[in-house]
N, C-alpha and C positions, 0 to 999 in steps of 0.2 A: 504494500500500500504506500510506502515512503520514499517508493524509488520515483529514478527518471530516467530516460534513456533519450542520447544523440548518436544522430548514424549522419555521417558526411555524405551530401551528394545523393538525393533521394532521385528516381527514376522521373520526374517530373517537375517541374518543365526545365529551358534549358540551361534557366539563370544557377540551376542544382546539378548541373552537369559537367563534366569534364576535369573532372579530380583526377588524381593516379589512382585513386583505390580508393573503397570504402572503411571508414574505421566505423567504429563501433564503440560504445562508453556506455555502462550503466552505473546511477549513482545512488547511496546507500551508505548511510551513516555507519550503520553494523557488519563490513563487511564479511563476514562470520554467516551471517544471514542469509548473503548472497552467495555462499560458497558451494551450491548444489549446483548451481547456473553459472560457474565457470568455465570457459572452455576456450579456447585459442580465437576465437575470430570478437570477443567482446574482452574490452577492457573494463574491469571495474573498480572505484573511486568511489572516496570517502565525501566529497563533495564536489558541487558541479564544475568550483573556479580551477579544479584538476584536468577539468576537460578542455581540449586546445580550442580555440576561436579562429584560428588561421584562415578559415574558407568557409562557406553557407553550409551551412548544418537544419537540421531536422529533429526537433526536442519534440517529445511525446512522456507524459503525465497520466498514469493512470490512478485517480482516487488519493494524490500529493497531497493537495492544499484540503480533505476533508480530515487529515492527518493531523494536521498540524492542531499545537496547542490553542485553546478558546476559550475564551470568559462568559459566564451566566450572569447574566444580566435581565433584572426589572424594574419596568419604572414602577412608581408610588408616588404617587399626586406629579409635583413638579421634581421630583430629584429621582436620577437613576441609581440604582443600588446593584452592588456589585457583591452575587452569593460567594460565600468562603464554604468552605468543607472544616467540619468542628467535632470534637467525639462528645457525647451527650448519651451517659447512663452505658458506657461500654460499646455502643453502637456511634457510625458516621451519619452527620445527619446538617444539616443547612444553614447559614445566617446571614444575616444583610449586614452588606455596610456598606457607607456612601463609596459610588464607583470613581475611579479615577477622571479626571476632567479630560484624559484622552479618549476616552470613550463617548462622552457628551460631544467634545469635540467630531467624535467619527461622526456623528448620527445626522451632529449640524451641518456640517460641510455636505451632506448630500439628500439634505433637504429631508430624511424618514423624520418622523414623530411617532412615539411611541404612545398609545393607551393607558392610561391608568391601571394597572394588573398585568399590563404582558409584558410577558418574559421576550427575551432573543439572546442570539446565540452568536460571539463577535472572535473574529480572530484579527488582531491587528498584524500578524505575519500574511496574512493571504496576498496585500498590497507590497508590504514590503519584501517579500519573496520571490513574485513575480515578476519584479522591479529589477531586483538580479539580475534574475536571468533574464529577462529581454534586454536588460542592458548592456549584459557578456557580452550577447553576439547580434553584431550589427547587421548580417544578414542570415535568417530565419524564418524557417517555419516550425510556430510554436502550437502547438496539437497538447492542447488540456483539456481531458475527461474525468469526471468528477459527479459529485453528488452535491447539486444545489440550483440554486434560480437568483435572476436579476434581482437587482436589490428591493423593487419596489413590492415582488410577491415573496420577495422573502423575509420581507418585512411588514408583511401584509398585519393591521390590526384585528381581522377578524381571522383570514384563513389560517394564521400562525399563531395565535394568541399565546402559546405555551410553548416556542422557539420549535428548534430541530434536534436539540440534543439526543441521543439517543446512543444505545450501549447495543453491543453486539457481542455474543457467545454461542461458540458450536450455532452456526448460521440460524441463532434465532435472536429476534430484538427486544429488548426494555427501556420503558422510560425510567426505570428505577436508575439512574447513575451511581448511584451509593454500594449495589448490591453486590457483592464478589469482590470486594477490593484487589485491586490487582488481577483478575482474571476476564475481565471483559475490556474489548477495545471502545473505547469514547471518540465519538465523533459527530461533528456538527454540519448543516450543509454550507456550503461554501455563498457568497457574494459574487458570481461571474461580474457584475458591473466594475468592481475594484479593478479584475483584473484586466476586462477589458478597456476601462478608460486607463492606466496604466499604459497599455501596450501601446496606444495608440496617441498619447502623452510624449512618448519617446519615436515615436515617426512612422508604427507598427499601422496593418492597415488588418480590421478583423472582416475576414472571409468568409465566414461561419459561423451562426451559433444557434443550435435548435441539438434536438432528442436523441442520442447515439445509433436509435435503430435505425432512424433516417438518414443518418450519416453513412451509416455502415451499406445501407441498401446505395445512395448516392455514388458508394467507390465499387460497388458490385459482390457483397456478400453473397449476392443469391448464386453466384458462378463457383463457390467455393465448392469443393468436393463434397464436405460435409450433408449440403443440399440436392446431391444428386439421388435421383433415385435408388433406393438399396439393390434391387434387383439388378443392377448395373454395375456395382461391387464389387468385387473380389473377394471374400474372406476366408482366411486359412481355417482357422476353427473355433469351437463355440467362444473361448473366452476374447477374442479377437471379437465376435460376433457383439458379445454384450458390451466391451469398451467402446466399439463405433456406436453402439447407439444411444451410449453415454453421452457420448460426443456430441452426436447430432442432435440430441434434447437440450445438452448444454448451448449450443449454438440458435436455437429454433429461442429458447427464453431471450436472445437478442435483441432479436425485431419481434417479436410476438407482442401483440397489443397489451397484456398484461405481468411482459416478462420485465428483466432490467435496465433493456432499450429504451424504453418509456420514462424511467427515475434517471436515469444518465444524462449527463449532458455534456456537449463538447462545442469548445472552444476553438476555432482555429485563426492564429494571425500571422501574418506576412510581415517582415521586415528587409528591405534592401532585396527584395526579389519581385520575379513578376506577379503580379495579382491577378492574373483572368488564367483561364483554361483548365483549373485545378477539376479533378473530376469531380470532387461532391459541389461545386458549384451549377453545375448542371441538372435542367429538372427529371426528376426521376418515370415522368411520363412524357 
């Protein structure tokens, strides 16, 4: 969930062409973590300012910035209060205190007001992050998929009234964030608005932004082997039999109207390269 990956010189278009070779970079605080996915044709780095800038690269983000650490936040009357984690009676459990004025600060600068009672869920690295790295590298395509929506439905008063925070264990979810200390992943949905006035702050032009399953149909998932008819197949024998169609159900929850094509969303912007002819910019009928 924490990593990121640059690959020099993507097959499109021509301003990404003509390198000696392609490199490859994946980046990963723990490389420990990363160490089943090593193998000769990728490099991997403890951080991205490891990775060279020398020529147009292709950065891609899967589920980064919903990583990253985030403050609980609710307004109460006119002051926002920023929740702590406190032990009460042996157990973890909640308490307000006035939020920091950089958080007041976020909300003002972009015009949200919050409700009397509602909570949101703020990560001040999501802007400074992406700042980074679109600032590395002067020419790029920056491809971020993620869990969240533009600032005004994510900040919506009624649709969100009790933020996005939510915990994850053995692929099921809680709003309880307290429960399992230490054994559930915490995470909030992300602000795309931060990061795309950001990108486009620094000269970025954004090319893309709607629902993953769309995107992914856009570059041609449906041509993928996975979607072919089974009959069509080849398969050696039964356990071969049942991982393909592991496969293809994991793949079909993609684009399927109620799979995680639908909660995805992706980001794509341009910096210092061409911006027409990209295939997901094309309509899909």
């Amino acid at each position: 969930r924490s990593s990121s990956a640059n690959s020099h010189a993507p097959e499109e278009p021509e301003e990404l062409r003509g390198t000696p070779r392609n490199r490859f970079y994946g980046v990963d605080r723990a490389l420990e973590r990363a160490a089943p996915l090593l193998e000769d044709s990728v490099t991997f780095v403890r951080s991205i300012d490891e990775v060279p800038n020398d020529g147009p690269a292709f950065l891609f983000s899967n589920e980064l910035f919903d990583a990253l650490p985030f403050t609980r936040l609710v307004q109460r009357g006119e002051h926002l209060h920023e929740l702590w984690v406190r032990e009460r009676d042996g157990a973890l459990d909640w308490s307000e205190h006035e939020a920091a004025p950089s958080y007041d600060h976020y909300f003002a600068e972009r015009g949200i007001v919050l409700t009397d009672g509602q909570f949101a869920d703020v990560s001040l690295e999501w802007e400074a992050y992406y700042r980074d790295i679109a600032r590395r590298f002067p020419r790029a395509l920056l491809v971020t998929m993620d869990y969240g929506f533009p600032g005004d439905k994510l900040f919506h008063g009624r649709i969100r009234r009790f933020g996005t925070a939510a915990a994850y264990a053995q692929q099921r979810v809680t709003r309880d964030l307290l429960a399992n200390p230490g054994q559930q992943d915490l995470t909030a949905h992300i602000n795309f608005t931060d990061l795309q006035r950001v990108g486009e702050e620094l000269g970025g032009q954004t090319l893309y932004f709607d629902r993953l399953a769309k995107f992914l149909l856009s570059i041609g998932i449906a041509e993928h082997e996975l979607f072919r008819p089974v009959d069509g197949i080849a398969i050696a024998d039964a356990d071969e039999g049942l991982q393909l169609l592991a496969a293809r159900e994991d793949a079909k929850r993609l684009i399927l109207p109620d799979g995680m094509g639908e909660d995805l969303r992706v980001l794509v912007q341009g910096r210092g390269i061409s911006f027409e002819n990209w295939s997901f910019q094309r309509p899909l009928f």
